[in-house]
N, C-alpha and C positions, 0 to 999 in steps of 0.2 A: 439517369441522374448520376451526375459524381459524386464518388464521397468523399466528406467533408474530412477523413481520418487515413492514415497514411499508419500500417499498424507492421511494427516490425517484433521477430522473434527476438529473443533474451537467448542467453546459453542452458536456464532451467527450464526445461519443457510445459509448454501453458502459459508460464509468465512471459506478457507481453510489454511493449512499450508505443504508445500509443500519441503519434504528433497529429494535431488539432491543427485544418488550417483554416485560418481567421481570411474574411474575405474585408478587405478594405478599401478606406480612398482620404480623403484630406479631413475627412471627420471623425475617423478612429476604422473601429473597428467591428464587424459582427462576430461572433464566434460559437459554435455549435458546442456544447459542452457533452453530450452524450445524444445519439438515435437510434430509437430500437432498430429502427431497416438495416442503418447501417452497420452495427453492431451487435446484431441477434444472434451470427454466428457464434460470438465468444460466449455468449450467456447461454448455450445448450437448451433450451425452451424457458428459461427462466426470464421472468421480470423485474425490474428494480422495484422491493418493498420500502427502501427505508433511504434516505438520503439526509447525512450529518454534514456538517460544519463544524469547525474548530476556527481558534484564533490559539496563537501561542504568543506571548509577547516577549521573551527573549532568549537573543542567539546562544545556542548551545543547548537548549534543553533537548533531552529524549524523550518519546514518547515511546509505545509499544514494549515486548514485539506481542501483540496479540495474534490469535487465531482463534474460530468456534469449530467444536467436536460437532460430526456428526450424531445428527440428522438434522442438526441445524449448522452447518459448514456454509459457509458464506461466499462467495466472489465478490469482488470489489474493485472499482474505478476509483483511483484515487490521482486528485490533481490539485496544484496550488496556485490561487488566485493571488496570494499578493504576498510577495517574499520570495523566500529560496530556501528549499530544504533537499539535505541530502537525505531519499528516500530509501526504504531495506526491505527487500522479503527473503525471508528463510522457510526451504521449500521442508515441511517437517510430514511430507508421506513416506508412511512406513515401507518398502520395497523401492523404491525411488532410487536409480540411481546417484542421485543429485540430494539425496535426504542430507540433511544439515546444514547447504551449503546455501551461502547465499550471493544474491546480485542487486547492484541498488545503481541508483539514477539522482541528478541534479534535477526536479522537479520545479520550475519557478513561473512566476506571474510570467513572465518574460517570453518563454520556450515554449508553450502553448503543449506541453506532456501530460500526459497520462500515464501512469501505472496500472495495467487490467492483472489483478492479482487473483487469480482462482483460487478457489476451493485447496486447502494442503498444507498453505503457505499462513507463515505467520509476519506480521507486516510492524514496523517503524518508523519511526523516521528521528532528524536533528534537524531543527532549526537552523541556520544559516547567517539568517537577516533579524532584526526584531521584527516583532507584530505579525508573524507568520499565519496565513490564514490559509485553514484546507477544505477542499469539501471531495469526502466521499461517495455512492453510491454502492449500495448493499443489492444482494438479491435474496436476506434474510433479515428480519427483524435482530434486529441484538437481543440476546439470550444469557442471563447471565448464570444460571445454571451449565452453559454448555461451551462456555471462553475457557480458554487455554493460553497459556502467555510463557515465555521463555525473558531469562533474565538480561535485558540489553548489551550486558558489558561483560555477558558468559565467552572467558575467554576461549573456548571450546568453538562459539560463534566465530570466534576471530573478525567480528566486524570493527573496519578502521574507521573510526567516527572522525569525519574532518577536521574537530572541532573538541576541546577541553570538555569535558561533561559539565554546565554549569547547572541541571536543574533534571530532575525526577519526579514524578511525583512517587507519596510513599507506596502505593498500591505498586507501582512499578518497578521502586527497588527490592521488593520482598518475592518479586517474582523467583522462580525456583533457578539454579544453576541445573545444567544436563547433567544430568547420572546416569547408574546404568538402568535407572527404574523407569526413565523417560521411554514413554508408549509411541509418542508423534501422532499420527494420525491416519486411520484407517479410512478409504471411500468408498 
């Protein structure tokens, strides 16, 4: 069988980017959104526990960057069914050469992408378009004892948000700036 996923490297090692391709004809579309067969490698024995959805409704807001501390560290498929966001992960393992740095992607209804963000990485994204809708794929229950989050607009991140910041929520402007007291993340 062929796969349905055409999965290319990123420049931070593990983070993948992942094109979906949709089989069609004059009636739209099918589209495989995740298969374990075909995608068990990336997940290391692990199975999807938990699968969210989001809607953002307008352009420019931030979300993230979150991540979960081991022993509940999470991997995650993230892709956008209707709109267009510019997506973020910052790889925050500790010995990493690539610790801090981050790579992000135009994720949209459109492009049929996936972001596979492993274990390490703490994830974002901006809105683009209004009425932004995402859906995840976890291989951990969310844990709120065990999230970790970096502050979106930590200029130490130096991430170029496409886009004016129009919208936060307050949990996620109080996230902390990097210091020298930031641990990152041990696996």
């Amino acid at each position: 069988m062929n796969s349905r996923f055409d999965c290319t490297e990123t420049p931070l090692q593990g983070l993948k980017l992942i094109r979906r391709k949709p089989l069609g004809d004059s009636r739209g579309y099918l589209e495989r959104l995740f298969c374990q067969n075909d995608l068990s490698e990336l997940l290391n024995g692990k199975a999807i526990a938990q699968i969210n959805h989001t809607l953002t409704g307008t352009a420019g807001t931030v979300r993230g960057m979150h991540f979960q501390y081991a022993p509940h560290a999470e991997t995650k498929f993230v892709m956008c069914l209707k709109g267009e966001v510019f997506d973020v992960a910052v790889d925050v393992r500790i010995g990493s050469p690539t610790y801090l740095h981050s790579h992000s992607e135009i994720l949209s209804a459109s492009n049929h992408k996936t972001f596979f963000i492993p274990e390490g990485f703490a994830h974002g994204f901006q809105t683009l378009t209004d009425n932004c809708e995402m859906l995840y794929f976890h291989t951990v229950p969310y844990r709120a004892d065990a999230e970790g989050a970096l502050n979106a607009l930590d200029q130490r991140l130096a991430i170029q948000w496409p886009l004016p910041v129009t919208e936060q929520s307050i949990r996620d402007k109080e996230h902390p700036m990097i210091n020298t007291g930031f641990q990152g993340v041990v696996l």
